[in-house]
MMTF fields as JSON, N, C-alpha, C and O atoms, coordinates in Angstrom:
{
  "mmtfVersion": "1.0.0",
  "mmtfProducer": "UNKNOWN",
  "numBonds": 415,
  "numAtoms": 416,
  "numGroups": 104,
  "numChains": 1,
  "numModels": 1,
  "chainsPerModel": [1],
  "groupsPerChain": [104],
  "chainIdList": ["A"],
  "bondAtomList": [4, 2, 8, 6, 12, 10, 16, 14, 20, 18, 24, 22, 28, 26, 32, 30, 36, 34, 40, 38, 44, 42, 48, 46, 52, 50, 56, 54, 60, 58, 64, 62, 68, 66, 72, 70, 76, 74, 80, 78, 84, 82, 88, 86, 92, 90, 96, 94, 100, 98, 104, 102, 108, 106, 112, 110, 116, 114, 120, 118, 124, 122, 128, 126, 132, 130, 136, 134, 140, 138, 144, 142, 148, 146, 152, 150, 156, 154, 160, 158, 164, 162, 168, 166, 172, 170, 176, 174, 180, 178, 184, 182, 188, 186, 192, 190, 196, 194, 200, 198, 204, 202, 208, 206, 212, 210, 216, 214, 220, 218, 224, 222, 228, 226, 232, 230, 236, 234, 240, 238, 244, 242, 248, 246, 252, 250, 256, 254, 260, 258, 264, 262, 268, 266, 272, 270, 276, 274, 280, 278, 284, 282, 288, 286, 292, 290, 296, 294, 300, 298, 304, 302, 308, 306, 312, 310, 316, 314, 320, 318, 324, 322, 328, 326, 332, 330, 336, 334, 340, 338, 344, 342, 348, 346, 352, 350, 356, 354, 360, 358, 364, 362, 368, 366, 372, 370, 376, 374, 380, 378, 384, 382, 388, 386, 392, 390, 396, 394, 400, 398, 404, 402, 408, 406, 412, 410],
  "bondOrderList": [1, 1, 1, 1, 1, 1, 1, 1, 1, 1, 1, 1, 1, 1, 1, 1, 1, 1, 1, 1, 1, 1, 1, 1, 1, 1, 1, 1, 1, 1, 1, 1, 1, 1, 1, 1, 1, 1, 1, 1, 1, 1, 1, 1, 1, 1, 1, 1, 1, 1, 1, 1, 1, 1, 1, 1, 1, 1, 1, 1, 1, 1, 1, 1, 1, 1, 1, 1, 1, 1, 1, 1, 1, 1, 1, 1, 1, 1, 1, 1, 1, 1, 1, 1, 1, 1, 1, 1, 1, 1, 1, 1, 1, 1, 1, 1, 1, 1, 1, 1, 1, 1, 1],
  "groupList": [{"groupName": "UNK", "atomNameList": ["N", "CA", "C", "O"], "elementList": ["N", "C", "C", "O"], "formalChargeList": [0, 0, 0, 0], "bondAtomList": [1, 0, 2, 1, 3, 2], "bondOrderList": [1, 1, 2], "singleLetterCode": "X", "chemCompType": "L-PEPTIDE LINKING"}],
  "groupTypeList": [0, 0, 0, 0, 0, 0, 0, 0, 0, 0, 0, 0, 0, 0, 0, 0, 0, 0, 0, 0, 0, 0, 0, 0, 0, 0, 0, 0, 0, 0, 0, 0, 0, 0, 0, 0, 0, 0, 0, 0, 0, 0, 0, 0, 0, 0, 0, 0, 0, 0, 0, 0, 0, 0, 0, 0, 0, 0, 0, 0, 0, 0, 0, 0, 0, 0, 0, 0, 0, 0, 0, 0, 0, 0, 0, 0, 0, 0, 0, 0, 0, 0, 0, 0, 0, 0, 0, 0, 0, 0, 0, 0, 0, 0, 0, 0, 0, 0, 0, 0, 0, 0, 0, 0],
  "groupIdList": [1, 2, 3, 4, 5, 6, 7, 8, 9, 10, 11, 12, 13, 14, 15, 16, 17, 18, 19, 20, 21, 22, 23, 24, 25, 26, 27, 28, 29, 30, 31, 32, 33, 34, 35, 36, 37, 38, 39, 40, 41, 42, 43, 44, 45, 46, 47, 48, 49, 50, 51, 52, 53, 54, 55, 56, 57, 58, 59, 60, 61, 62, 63, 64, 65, 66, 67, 68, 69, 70, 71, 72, 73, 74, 75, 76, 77, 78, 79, 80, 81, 82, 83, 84, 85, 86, 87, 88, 89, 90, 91, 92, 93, 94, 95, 96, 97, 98, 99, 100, 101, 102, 103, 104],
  "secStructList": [7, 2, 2, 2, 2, 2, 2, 2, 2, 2, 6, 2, 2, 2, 2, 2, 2, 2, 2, 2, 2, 2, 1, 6, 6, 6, 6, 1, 2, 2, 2, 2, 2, 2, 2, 2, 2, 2, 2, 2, 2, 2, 2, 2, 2, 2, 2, 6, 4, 4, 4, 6, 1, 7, 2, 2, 2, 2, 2, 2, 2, 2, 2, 2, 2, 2, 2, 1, 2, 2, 2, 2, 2, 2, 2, 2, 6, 1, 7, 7, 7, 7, 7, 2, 2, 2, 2, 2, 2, 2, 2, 2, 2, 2, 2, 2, 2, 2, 2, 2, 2, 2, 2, 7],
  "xCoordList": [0.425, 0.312, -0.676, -1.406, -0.706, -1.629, -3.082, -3.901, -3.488, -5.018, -5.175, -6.262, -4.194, -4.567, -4.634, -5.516, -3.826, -4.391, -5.234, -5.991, -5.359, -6.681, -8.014, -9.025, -7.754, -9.106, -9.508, -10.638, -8.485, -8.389, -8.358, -8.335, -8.359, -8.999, -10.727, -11.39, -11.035, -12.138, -13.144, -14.298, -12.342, -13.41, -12.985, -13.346, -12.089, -11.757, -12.646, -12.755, -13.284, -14.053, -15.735, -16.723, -15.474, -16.982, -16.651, -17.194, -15.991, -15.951, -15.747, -16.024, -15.205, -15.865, -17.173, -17.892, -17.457, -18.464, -19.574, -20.265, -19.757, -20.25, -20.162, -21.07, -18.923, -18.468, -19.091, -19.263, -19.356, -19.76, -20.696, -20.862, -21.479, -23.233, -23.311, -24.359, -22.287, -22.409, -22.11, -22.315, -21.463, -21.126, -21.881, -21.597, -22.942, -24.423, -23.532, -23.353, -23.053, -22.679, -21.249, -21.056, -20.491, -18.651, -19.594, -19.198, -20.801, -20.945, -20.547, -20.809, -20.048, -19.637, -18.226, -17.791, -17.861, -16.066, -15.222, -14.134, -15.826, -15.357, -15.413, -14.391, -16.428, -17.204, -16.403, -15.744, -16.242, -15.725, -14.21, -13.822, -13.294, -11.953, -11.537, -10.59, -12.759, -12.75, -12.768, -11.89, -13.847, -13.978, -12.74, -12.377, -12.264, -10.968, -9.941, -9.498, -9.461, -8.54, -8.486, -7.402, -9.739, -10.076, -10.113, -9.547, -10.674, -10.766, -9.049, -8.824, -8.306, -6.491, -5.948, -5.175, -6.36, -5.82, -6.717, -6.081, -7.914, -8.433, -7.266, -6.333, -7.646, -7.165, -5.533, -5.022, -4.825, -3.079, -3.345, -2.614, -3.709, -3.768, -4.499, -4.154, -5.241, -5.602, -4.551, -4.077, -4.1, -3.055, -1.944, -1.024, -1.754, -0.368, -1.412, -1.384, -1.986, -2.294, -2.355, -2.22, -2.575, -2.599, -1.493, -1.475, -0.255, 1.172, 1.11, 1.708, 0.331, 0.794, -0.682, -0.53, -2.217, -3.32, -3.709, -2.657, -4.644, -5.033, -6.428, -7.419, -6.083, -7.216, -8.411, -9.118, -8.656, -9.945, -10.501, -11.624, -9.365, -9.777, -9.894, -10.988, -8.64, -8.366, -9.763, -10.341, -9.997, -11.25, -12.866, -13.748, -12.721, -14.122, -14.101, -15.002, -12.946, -13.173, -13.372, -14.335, -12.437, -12.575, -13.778, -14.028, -14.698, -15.945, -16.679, -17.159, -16.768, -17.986, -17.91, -18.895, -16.82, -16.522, -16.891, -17.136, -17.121, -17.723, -18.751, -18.957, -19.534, -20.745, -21.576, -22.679, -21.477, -21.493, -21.593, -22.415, -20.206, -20.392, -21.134, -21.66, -20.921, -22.052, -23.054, -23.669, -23.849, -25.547, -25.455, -26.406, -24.423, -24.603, -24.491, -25.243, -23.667, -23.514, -25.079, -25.744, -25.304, -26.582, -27.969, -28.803, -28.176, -29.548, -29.169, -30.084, -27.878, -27.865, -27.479, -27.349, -27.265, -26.487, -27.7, -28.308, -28.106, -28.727, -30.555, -31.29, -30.77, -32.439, -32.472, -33.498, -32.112, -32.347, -33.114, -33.021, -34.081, -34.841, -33.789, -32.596, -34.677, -34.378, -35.088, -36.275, -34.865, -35.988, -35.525, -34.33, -36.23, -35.262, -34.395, -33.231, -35.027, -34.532, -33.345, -32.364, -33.324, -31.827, -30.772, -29.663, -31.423, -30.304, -29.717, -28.497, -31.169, -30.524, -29.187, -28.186, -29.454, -28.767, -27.099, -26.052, -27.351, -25.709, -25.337, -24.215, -26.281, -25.585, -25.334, -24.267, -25.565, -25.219, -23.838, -22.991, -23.783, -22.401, -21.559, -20.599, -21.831, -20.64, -20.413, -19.421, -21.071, -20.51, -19.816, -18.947, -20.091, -18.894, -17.483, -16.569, -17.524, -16.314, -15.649, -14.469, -16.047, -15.74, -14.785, -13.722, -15.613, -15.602, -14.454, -13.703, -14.456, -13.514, -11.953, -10.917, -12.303, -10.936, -10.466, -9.444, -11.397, -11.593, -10.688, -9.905, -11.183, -10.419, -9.676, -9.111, -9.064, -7.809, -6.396, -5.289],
  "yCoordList": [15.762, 14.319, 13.816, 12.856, 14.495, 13.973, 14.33, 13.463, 14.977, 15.244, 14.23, 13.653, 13.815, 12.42, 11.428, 10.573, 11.43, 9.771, 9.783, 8.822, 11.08, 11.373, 10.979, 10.351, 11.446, 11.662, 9.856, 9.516, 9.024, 7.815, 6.767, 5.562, 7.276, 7.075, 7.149, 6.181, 7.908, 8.214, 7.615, 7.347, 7.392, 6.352, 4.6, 3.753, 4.507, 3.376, 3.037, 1.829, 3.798, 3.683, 3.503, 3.104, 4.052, 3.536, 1.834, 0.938, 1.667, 0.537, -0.791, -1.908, -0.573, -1.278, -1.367, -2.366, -0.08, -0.409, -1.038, -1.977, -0.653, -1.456, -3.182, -3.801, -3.575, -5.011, -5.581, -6.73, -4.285, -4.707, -5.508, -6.709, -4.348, -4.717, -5.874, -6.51, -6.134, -7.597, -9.179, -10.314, -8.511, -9.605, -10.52, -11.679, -9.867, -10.745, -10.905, -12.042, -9.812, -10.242, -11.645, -12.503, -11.278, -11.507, -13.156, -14.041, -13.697, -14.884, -15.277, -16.388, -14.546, -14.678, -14.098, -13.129, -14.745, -14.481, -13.732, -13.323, -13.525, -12.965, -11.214, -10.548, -10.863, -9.367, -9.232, -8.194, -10.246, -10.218, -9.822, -9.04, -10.425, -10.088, -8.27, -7.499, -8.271, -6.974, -5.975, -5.124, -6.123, -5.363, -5.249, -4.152, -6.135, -6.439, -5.599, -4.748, -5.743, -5.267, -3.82, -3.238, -3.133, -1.711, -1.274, -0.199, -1.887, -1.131, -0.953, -0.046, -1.827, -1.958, -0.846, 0.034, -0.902, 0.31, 1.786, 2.825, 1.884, 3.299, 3.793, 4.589, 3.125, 3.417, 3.882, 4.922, 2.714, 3.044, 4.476, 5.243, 4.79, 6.01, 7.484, 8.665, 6.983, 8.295, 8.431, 9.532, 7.176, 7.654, 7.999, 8.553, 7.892, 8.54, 9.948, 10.256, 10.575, 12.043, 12.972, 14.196, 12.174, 12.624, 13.105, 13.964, 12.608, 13.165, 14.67, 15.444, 14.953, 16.18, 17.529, 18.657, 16.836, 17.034, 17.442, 17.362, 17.844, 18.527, 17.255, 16.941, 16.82, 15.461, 15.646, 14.887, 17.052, 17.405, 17.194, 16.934, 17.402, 18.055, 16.751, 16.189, 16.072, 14.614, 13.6, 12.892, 13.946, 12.747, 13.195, 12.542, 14.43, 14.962, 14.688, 14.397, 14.919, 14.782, 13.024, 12.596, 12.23, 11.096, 10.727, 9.792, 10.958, 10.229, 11.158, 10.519, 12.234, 12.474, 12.078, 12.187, 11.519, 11.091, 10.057, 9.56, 9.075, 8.119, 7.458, 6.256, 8.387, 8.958, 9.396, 8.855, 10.09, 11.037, 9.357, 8.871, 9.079, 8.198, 6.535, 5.823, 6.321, 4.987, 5.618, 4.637, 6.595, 7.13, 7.001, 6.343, 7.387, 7.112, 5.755, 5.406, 5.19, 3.985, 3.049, 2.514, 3.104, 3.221, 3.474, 2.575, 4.595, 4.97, 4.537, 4.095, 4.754, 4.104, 2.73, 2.548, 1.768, 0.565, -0.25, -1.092, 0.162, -0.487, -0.473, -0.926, 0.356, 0.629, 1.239, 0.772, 2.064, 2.769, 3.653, 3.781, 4.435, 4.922, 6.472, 6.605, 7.436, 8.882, 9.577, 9.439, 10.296, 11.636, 12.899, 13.067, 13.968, 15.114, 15.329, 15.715, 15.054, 15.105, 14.454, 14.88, 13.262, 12.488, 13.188, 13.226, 14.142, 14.691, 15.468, 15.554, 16.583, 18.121, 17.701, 18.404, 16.441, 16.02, 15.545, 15.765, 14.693, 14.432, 15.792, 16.066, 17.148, 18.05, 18.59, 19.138, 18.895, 19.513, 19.469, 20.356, 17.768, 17.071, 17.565, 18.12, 17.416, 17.846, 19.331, 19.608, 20.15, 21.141, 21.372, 22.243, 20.678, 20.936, 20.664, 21.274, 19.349, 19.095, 20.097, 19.843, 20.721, 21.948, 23.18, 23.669, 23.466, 24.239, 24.271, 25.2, 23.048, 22.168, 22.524, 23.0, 22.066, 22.096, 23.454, 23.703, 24.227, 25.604, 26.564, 27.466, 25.911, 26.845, 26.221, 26.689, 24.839, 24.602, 25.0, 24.757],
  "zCoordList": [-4.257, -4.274, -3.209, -3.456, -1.954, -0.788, -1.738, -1.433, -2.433, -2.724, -3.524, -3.513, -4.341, -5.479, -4.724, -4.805, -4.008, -3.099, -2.421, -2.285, -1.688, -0.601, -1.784, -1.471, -2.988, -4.188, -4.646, -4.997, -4.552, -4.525, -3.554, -3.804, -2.495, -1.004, -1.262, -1.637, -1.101, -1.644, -2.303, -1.969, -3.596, -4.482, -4.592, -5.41, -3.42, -3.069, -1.968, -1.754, -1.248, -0.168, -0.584, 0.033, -2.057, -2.696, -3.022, -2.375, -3.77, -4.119, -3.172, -3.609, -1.744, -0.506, -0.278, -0.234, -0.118, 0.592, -0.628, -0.232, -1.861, -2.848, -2.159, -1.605, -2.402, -2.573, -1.158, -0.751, -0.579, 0.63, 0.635, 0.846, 0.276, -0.039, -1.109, -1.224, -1.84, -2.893, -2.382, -2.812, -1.127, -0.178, 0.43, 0.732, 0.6, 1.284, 2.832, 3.268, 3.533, 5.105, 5.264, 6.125, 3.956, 4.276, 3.889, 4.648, 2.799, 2.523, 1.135, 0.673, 0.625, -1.032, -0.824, -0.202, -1.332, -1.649, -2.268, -1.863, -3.428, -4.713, -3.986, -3.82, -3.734, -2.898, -2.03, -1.973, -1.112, 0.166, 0.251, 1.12, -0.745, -1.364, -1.683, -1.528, -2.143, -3.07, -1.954, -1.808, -1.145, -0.003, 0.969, 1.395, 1.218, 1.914, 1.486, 2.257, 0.239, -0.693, -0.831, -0.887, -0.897, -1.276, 0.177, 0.374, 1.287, 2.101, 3.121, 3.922, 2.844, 3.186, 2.025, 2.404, 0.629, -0.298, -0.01, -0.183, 0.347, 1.053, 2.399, 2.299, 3.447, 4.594, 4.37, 4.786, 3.527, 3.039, 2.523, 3.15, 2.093, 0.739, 1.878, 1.906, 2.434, 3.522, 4.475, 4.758, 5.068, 6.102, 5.115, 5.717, 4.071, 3.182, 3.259, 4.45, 2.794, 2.395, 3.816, 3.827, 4.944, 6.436, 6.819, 7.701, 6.18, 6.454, 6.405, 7.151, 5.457, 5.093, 5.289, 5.759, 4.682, 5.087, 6.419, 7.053, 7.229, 8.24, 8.799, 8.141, 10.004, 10.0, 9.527, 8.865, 10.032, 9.889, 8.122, 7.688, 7.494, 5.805, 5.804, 5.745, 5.875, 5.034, 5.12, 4.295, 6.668, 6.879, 6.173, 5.616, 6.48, 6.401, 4.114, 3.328, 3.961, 2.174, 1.9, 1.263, 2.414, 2.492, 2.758, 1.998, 3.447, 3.876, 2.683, 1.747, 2.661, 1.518, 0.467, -0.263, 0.027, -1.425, -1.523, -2.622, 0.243, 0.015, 0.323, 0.152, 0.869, 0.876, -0.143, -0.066, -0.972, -2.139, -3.47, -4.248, -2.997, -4.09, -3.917, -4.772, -2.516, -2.459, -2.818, -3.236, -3.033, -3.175, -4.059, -4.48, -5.182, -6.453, -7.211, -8.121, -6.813, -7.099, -6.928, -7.816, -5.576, -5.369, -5.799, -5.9, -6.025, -6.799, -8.82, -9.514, -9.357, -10.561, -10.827, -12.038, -10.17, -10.439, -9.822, -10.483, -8.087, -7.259, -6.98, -6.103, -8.326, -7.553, -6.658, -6.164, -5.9, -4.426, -5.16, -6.381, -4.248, -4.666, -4.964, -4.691, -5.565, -5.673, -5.082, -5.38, -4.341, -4.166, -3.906, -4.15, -3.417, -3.789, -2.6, -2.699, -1.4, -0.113, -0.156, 0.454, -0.947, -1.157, -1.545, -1.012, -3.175, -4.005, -3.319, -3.177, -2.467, -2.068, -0.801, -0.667, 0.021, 1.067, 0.589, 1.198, -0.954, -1.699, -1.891, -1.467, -2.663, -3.175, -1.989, -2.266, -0.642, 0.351, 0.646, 0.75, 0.8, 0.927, 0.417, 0.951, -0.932, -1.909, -2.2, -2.875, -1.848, -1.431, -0.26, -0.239, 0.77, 1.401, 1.483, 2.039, 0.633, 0.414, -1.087, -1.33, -1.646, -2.247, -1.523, -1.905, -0.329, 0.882, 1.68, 1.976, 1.985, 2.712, 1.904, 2.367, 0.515, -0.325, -0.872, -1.512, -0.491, -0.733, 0.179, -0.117, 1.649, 3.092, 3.381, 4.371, 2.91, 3.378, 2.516, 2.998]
}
């Protein structure tokens, strides 16, 4: 159960930081809510999987997932550019969190 919420931690932490960036700097409301909301349901949902998780795993998977996934969100939704240095740097990431879920 800690990896499903940790896994939903995760892509709750994309969808902040998204709403983030839709926010225009906490000046639109609607964004600003969203951000609020997701980032109180990320944090709930990591400190639930921490009970049982190893800080090290819990945080280090938590951030690449949302890492990993703002880039994506990012380069397909947002125009950010692509390049390869970008990809090889997400696929790096995400192998470690493979790694990570691998040796723990």
């Amino acid at each position: 159960m800690a990896w499903i919420a940790l896994f939903i931690a995760g892509l709750l932490e994309v969808v902040w930081a998204s709403s983030m960036k839709a926010s225009f700097g906490f000046t639109r409301l609607g964004p600003t809510v969203i951000t609020l909301v997701a980032m109180i349901a990320s944090f709930g949902l990591l400190s639930f999987s921490m009970r049982t998780l190893p800080l090290g795993t819990a945080y280090t998977i938590w951030t690449g997932i949302g890492a990993v996934g703002a880039f994506v969100v990012g380069a397909a939704w947002l125009g950010e550019p692509l390049s390869l240095g970008r990809i090889a740097a997400a696929v790096l990431i995400g192998s470690g969190l493979v790694l990570m879920k691998l040796s723990s």
